[in-house]
C-alpha positions in Angstrom: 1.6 10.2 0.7 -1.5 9.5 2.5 -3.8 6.2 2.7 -7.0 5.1 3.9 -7.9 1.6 4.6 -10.3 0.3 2.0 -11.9 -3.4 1.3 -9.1 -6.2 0.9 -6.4 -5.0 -0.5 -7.2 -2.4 -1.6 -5.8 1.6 -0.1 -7.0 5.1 -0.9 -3.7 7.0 -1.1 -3.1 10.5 -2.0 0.1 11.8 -3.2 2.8 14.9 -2.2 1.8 15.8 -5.4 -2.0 15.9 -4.9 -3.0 13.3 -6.9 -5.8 10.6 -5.2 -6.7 7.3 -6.3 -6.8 3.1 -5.5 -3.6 1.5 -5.3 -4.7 -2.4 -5.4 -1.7 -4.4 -3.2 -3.4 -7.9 -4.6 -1.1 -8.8 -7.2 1.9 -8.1 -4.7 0.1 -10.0 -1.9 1.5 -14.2 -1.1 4.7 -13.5 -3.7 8.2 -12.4 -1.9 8.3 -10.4 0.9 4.8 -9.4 0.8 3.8 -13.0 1.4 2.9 -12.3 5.2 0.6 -9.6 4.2 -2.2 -12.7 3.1 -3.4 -12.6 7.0 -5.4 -9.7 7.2 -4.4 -8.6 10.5 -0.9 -8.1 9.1 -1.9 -6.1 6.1 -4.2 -4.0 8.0 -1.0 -3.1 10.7 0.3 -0.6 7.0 2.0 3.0 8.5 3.8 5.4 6.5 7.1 5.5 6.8 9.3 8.2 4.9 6.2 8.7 2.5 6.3 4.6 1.6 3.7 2.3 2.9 5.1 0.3 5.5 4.1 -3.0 7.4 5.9 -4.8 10.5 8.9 -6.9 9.5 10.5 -4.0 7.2 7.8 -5.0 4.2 7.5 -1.8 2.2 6.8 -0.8 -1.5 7.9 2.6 -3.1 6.1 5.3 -3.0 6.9 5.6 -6.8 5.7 2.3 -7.4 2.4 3.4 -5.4 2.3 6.2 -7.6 2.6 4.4 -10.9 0.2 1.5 -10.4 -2.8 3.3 -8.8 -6.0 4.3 -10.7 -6.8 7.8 -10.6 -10.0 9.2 -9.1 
């Protein structure tokens, strides 16, 4: 998996399997462990790591769940 940084919170990821589209973080963004991602600064610090999007403080989301939820382009 691949991203790009978009507007908000929004990412431009493209899979292993080759598929590209907009995976929108929003609805995770404030609720559980994803709370510290509301300061930008912190959701803008996102890395891979083993193929999952990754932020400081061991915040991830599965790749799988990347996969499921974005829009297709």
């Amino acid at each position: 998996m691949k991203k790009k940084n978009m507007t908000d919170h929004y990412r431009l990821v493209r899979t292993d399997d080759g598929a590209t589209g907009i995976f929108d973080m929003s609805r995770y963004i404030g609720r559980g462990m994803f709370k510290p991602l509301k300061d930008p600064q912190t959701f803008d610090r996102v890395r891979l790591a083993f193929g999952m999007p990754s932020w400081p403080g061991d915040i991830d989301i599965a790749a799988e769940r990347v996969r499921s939820d974005m829009q297709i382009i």
